[in-house]
Steps between C-alpha positions, in 0.01 A plus 500: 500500500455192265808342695268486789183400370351283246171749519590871533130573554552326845747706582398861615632830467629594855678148462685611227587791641633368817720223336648780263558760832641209680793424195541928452563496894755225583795561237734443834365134480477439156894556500534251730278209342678565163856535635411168627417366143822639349735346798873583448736329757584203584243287657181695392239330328276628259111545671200554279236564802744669767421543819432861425268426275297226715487758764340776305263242357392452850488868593247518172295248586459638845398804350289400268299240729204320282627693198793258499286306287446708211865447449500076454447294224185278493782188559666719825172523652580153742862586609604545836622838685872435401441402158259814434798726619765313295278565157408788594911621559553348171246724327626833665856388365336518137322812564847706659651398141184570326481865666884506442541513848805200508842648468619279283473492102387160323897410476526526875684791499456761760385818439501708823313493814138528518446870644134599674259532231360858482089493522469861409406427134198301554393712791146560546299886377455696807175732520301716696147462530172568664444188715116558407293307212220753496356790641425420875268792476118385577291688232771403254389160495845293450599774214862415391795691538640692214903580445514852612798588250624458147757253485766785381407656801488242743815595775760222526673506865734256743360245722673323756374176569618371827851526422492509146507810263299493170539864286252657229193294636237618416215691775148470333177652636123459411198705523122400503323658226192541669556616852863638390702317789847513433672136587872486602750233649476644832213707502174611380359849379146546610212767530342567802110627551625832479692490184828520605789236447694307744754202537435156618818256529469160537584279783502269206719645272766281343746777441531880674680824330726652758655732197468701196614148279538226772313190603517254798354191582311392824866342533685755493260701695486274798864444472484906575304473799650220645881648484317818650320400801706179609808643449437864551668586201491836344385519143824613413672218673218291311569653123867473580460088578299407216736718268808296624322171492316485200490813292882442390460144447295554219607684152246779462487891390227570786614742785527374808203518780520755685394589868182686429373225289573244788 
């Protein structure tokens, strides 16, 4: 981010992160700005800070709001609106050919069409968790929460995250050593007075099971309701939609949901 920023302390993390997303996301554009930079008939002229450019300049800035500033020189720190965008176009042109995301080589020779850029590498761990810090039992006095398992034991399962699917993530549980609570995603495992266990689940609860090795989200689980009771569908009708619409738009080994999961 040095072509940014004479400080990169002053610039922060989610910044960063958001200028880089913004670059991986708009290849479609980036082939325009640079096609414009390479012009080949008659009557083109060669642009440095294409419209194209400007405009997602602006879009960034937008975005960003009072973090625009973390992204100016010391000397850019008086310049108006326009000429803010204008630098700031001209620094995303350095970055696309920095991240190698200009399809052109040095010589100005093309090398194919910018296709959409994949995220699936630098996609974030998935796991399952207790949503509890500590044992919520009184007499336990804040006692944390153990792993229940052994890591080699710990179960790995799908979750479907609004309308994403994420396989072998990983479904931990927890246990109080004192009062012997057992924590879960969706539930807890407590004693009663007369010694005998029961299940609590959450109205809380990030994630429910609704099978032996699948996950869903409060997303997905509203989405179920919702498709149910305004549009009186079955849940066949329902595990047949979602199949259609998102289950074969993404490249994955898990089965598909089925009706008595819905």
């Amino acid at each position: 981010m040095a072509l940014f920023s004479s400080s990169l302390a002053a610039v922060s993390l989610a910044t960063v992160m958001t200028v880089l997303f913004t670059m991986t996301n708009n290849s479609d554009l980036l082939n325009l700005h640079a096609h414009q930079q390479h012009p080949r008939c008659q009557g083109e002229t060669r642009q440095l800070n294409t419209g194209w450019i400007k405009a997602l300049a602006k879009a960034l800035q937008t975005r960003l709001g009072e973090a625009t500033d973390s992204l100016l020189c010391n000397f850019e720190q008086k310049l108006t609106d326009d000429e803010v965008t204008n630098s700031n176009g001209i620094k995303l042109d350095s970055l696309s050919k920095v991240l190698k995301l200009h399809p052109y080589n040095q010589r100005g020779v093309f090398l194919g069409k910018l296709n959409p850029i994949s995220e699936q590498s630098i996609e974030p761990v998935h796991v399952i968790c207790p949503a509890a810090m500590e044992c919520e039992t009184r007499t336990c006095n804040s006692c944390a929460i153990l792993k229940k398992t052994s890591i080699r034991d710990t179960p790995t399962v799908t979750l479907i995250k609004g309308t994403r699917l994420y396989n072998d993530v990983s479904a931990l549980s927890g246990h109080c050593p004192q009062c012997k609570t057992g924590y879960y995603a969706d539930h807890e495992h407590v004693q009663k007075d007369g010694g005998q266990w029961m299940k609590l689940y959450l109205n809380s609860a990030k994630y429910l099971k609704v099978g032996q090795s699948l996950w869903v989200d409060r997303s997905f689980s509203k989405a179920v309701l919702n498709g149910v009771y305004h549009f009186h569908a079955s849940t066949s009708a329902f595990a047949e939609f979602w199949n259609c619409s998102f289950w074969e738009t993404q490249e994955t080994l898990v089965k598909k949901v089925s009706h008595r999961q819905i």
